[in-house]
Backbone as CSV, one residue per row, in Angstrom:
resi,resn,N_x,N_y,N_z,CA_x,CA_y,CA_z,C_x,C_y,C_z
1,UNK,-57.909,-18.007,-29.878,-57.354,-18.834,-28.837,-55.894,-18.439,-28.621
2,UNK,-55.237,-18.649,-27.486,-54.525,-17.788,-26.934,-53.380,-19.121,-26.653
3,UNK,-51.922,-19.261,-27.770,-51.350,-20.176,-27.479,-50.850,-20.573,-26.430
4,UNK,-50.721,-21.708,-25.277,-49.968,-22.042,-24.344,-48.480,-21.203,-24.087
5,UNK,-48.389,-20.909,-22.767,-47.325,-19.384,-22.574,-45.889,-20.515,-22.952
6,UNK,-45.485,-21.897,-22.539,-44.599,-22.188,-22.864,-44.183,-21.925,-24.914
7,UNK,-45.767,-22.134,-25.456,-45.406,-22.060,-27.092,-44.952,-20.730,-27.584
8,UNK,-45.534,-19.430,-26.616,-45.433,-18.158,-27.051,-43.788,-17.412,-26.399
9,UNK,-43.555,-18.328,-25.459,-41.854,-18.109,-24.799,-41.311,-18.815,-26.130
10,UNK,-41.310,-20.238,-26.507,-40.546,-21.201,-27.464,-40.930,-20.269,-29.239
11,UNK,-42.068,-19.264,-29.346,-41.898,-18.654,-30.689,-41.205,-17.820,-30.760
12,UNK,-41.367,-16.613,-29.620,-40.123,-15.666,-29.315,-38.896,-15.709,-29.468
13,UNK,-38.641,-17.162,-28.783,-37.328,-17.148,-28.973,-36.805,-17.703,-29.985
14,UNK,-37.514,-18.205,-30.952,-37.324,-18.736,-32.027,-36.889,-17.830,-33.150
15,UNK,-38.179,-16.704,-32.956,-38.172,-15.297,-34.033,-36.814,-14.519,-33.561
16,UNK,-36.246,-14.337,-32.138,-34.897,-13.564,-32.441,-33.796,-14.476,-32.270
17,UNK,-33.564,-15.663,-32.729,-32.951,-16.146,-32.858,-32.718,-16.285,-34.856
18,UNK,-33.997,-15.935,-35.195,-33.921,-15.761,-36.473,-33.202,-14.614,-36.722
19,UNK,-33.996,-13.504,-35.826,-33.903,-12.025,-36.989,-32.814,-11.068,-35.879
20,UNK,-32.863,-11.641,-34.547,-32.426,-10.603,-33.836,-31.072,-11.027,-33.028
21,UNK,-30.500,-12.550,-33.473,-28.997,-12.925,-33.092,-29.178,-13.190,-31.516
22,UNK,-30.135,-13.848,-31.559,-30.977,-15.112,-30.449,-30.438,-16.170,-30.460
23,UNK,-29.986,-16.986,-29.478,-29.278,-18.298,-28.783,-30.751,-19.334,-29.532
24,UNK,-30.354,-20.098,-30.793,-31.311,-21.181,-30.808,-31.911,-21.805,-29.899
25,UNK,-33.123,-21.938,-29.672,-33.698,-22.463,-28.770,-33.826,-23.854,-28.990
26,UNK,-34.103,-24.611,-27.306,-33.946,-26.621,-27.511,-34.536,-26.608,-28.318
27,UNK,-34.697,-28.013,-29.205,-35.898,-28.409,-29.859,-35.553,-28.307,-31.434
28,UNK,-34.755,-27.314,-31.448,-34.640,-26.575,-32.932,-33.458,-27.001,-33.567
29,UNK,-33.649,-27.819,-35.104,-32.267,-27.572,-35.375,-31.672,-26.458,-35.895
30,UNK,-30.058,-26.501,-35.214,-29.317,-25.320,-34.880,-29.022,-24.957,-36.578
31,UNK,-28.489,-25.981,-37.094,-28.159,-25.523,-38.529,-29.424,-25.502,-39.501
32,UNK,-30.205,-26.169,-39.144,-31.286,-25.184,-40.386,-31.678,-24.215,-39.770
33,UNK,-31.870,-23.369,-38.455,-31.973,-22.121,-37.744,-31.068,-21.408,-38.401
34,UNK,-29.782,-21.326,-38.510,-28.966,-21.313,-38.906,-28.984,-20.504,-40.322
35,UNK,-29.577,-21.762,-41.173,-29.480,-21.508,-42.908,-30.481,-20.676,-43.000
36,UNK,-31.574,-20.487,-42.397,-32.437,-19.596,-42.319,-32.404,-18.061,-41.766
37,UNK,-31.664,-18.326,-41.015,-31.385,-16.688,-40.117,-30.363,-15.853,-41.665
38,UNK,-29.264,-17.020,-42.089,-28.627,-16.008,-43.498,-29.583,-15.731,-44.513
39,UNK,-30.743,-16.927,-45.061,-31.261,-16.675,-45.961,-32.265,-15.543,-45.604
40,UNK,-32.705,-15.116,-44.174,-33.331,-13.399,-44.054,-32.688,-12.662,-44.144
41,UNK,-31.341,-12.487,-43.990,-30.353,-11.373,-43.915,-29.928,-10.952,-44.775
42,UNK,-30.344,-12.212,-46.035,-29.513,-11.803,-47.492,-31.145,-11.227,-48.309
43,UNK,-32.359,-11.641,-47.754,-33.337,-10.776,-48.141,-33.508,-9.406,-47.328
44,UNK,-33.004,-9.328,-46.164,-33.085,-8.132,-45.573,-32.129,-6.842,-46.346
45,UNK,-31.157,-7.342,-46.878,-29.874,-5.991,-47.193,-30.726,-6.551,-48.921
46,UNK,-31.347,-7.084,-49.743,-32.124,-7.065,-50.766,-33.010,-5.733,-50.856
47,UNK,-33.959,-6.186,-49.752,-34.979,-5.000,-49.497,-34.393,-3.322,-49.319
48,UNK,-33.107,-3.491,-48.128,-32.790,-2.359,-48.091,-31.991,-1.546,-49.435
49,UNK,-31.523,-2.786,-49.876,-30.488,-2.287,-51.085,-31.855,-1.624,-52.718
50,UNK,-32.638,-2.050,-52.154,-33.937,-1.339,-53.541,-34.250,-0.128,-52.893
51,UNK,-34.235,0.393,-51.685,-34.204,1.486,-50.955,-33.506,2.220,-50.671
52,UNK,-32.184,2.167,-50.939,-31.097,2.810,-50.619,-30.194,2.243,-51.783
53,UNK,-30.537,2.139,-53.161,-29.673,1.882,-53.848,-28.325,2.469,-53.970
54,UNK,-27.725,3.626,-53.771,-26.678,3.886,-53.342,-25.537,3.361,-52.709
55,UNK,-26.278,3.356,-51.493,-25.792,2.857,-50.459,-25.134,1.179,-50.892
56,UNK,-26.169,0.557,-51.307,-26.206,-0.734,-51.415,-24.823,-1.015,-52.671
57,UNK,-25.244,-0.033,-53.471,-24.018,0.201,-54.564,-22.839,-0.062,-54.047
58,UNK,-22.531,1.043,-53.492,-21.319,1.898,-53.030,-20.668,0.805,-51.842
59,UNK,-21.234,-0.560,-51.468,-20.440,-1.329,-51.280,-20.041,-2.682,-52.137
60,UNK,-20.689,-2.623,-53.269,-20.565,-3.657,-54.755,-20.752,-5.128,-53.475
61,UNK,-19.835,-6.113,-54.197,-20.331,-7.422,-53.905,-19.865,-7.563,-52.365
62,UNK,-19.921,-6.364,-51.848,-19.448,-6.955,-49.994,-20.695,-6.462,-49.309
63,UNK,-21.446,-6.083,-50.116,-22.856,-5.518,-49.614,-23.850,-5.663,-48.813
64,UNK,-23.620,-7.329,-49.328,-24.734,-8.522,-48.572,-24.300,-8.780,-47.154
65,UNK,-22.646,-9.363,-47.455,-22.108,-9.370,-46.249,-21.461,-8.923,-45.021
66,UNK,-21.690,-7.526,-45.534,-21.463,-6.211,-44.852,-22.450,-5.761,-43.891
67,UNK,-23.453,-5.425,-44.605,-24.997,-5.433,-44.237,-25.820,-6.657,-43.205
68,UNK,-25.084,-7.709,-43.627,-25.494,-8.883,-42.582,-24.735,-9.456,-41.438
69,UNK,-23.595,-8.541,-41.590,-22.984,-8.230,-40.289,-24.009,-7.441,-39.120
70,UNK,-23.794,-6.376,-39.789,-24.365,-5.167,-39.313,-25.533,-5.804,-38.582
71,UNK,-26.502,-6.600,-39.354,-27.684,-6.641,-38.931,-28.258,-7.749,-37.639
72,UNK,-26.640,-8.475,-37.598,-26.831,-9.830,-36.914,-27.037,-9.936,-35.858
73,UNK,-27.039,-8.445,-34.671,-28.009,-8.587,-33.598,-28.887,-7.370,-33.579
74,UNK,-29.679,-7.115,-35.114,-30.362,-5.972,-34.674,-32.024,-6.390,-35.302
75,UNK,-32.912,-6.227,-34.677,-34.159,-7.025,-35.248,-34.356,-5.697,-36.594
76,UNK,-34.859,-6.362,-37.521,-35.354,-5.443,-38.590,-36.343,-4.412,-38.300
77,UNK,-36.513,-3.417,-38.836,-37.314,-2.140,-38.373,-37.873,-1.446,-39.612
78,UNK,-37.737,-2.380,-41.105,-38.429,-1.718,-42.296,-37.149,-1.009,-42.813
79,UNK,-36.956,-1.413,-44.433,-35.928,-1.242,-44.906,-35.613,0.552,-44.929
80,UNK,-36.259,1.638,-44.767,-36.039,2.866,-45.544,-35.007,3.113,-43.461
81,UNK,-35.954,2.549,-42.417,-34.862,2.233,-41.454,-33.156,1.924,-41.196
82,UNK,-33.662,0.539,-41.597,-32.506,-0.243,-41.740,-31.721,0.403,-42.508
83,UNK,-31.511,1.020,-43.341,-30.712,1.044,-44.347,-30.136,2.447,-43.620
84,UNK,-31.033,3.606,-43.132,-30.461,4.845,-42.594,-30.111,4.417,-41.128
85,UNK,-30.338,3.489,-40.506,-29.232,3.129,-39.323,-27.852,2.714,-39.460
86,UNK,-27.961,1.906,-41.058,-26.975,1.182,-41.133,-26.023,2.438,-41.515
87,UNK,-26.246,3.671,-42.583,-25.702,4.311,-42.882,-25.059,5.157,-41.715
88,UNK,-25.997,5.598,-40.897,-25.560,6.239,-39.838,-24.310,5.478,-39.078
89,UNK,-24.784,4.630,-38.804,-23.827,3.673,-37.888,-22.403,3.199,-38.912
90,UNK,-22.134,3.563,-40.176,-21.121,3.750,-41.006,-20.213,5.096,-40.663
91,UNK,-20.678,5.768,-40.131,-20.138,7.413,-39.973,-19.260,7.605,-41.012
92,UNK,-17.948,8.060,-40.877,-16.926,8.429,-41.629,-16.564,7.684,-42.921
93,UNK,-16.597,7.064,-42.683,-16.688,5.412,-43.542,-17.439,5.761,-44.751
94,UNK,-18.978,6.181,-44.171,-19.661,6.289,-45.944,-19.256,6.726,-47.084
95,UNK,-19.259,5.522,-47.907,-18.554,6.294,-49.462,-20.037,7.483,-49.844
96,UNK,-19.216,8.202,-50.816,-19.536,9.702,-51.135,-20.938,9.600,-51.621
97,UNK,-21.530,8.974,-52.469,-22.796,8.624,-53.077,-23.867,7.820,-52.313
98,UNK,-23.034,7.167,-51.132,-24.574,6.937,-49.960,-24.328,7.708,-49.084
99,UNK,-23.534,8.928,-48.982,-23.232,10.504,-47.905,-24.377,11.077,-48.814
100,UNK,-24.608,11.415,-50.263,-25.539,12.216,-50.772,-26.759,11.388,-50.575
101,UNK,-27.067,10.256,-50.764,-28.775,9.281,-50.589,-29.150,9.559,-48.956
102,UNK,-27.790,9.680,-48.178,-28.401,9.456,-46.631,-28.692,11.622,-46.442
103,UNK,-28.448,12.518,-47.393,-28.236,13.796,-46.959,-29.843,14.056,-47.646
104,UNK,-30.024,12.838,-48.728,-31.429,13.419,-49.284,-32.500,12.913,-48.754
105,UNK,-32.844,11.723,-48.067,-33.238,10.984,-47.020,-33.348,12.075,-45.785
106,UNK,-32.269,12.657,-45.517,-32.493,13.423,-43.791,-33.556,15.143,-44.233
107,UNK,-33.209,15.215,-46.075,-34.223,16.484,-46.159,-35.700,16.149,-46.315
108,UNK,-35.957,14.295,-46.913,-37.499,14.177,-46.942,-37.957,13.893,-45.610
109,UNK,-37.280,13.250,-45.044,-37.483,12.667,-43.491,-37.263,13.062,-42.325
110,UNK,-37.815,13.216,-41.098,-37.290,13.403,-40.559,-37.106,12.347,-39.129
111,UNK,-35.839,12.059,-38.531,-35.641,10.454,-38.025,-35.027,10.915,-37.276
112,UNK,-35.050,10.602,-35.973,-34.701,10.678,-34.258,-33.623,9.672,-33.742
113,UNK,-33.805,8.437,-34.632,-33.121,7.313,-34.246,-33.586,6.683,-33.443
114,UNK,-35.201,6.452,-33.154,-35.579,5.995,-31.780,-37.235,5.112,-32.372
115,UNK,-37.634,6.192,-33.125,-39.363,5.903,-34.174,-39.025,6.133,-35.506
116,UNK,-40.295,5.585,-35.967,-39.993,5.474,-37.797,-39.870,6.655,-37.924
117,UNK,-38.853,6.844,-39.549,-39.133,8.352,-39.871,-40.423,8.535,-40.879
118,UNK,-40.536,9.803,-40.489,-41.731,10.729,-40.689,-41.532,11.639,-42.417
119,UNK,-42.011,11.780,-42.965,-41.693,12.625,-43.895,-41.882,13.858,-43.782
120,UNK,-41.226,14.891,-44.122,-41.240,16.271,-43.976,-42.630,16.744,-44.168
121,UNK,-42.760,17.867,-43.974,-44.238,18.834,-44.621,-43.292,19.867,-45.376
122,UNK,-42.906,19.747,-46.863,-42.108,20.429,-47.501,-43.371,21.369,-47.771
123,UNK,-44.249,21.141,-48.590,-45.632,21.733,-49.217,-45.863,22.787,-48.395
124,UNK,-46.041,22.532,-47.244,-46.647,23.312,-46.185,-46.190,24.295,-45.728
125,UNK,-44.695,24.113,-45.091,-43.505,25.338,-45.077,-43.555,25.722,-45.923
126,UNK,-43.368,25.357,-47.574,-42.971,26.454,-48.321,-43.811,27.651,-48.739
127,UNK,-45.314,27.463,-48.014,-46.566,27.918,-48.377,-46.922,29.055,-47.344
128,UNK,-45.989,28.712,-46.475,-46.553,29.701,-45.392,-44.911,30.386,-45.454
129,UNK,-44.258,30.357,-45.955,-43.064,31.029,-46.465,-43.108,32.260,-46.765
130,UNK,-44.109,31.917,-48.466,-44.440,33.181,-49.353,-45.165,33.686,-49.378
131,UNK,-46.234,33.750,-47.449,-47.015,34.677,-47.216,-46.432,35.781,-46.543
């Protein structure tokens, strides 16, 4: 069954108001919207930070709130993502040890900035190499 279009406009806007730095919608309270949109953001840079431990390092305890800056109008896209946008979008900035996680990341992966990344065919090149 196919929810009423006003419920599926009122979930939408509910979900990027959570994840994607969405204007609370009527109806909703603003501050538990609110306590909820930080308590994903501080599991979102969690997830990314087990994925990019480096990275996540290499900003010690400003990590969370660094990261949940970053993320506060961007909808999540899967942490091995998130974490190489966020790096990217650090440019110059990156300390030295998430410059080496994001340099070893760009040799397994390969990422456009647009679709998920893909993992290399290392196996494969190197096979038709040493023919």
């Amino acid at each position: 069954m196919t929810p009423p279009p006003d419920l599926a406009a009122r979930q939408r806007a509910l979900v990027a108001a959570l994840v994607a730095g969405g204007e609370v919608p009527a109806g909703f309270d603003a501050a538990a919207v609110r306590a909820t949109t930080a308590a994903l953001r501080r599991k979102r840079a969690g997830e990314v930070a087990a994925r990019w431990p480096f990275l996540a390092a290499s900003y010690g305890d400003a990590w969370v709130p660094t990261f949940a800056a970053w993320a506060a109008s961007r909808p999540p896209n899967g942490s091995l993502r998130d974490g190489w946008d966020f790096a990217l979008a650090a440019g110059d900035t990156l300390p030295g040890l998430a410059r080496e996680e994001l340099a070893a990341r760009e040799a397994e992966y390969a990422y456009d900035g647009e679709s998920a990344p893909v993992p290399r065919r290392r196996g494969l090149l190197s096979r038709l190499r040493r023919r």
